[in-house]
C-alpha positions, 0 to 999 in steps of 0.5 A, a space after each residue: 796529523 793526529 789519529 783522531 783527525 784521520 778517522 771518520 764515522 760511518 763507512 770509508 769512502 776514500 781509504 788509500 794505503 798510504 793512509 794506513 802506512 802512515 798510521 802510528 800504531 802503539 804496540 808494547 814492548 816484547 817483555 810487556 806483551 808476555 807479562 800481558 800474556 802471562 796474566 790473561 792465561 792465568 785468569 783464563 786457568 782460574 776461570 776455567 777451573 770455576 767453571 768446571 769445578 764449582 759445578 762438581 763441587 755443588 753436585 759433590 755436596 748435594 750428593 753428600 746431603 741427601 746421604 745425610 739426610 737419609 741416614 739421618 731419617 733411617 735412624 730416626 725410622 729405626 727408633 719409632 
């Protein structure tokens, strides 16, 4: 019997373990479960790197403005 034979919507009455024993799960390989792995950690870094180091890049560069710009006026006071 298929899965989707088994499976009912709502809350299960009748749930037996030989039911469960007799589900087919499909599971990967091993070496697909790593490569898997392997991916998913390495967009956790990337997205872990964003969201640390986008906001100190931002604040970095406002500070950066704002020196500029003052600089930038204190020229522009110093002549007048």
């Amino acid at each position: 019997m298929m899965m989707a034979q088994r499976a009912s919507t709502g809350t299960v009455q009748n749930l037996n373990a030989d039911i469960v024993k007799n589900l087919d799960l499909p599971v990967p390989p091993l070496e697909e479960q790593i490569r898997i792995t392997t991916i998913l950690d390495h967009f956790d870094e990337l997205t872990a790197g964003l969201s640390s180091g986008l906001p100190a890049e931002i604040a970095g560069r406002r500070q950066q403005y704002a020196y500029y710009r003052d600089h930038l006026f204190s020229l522009l006071e110093a002549r007048a």
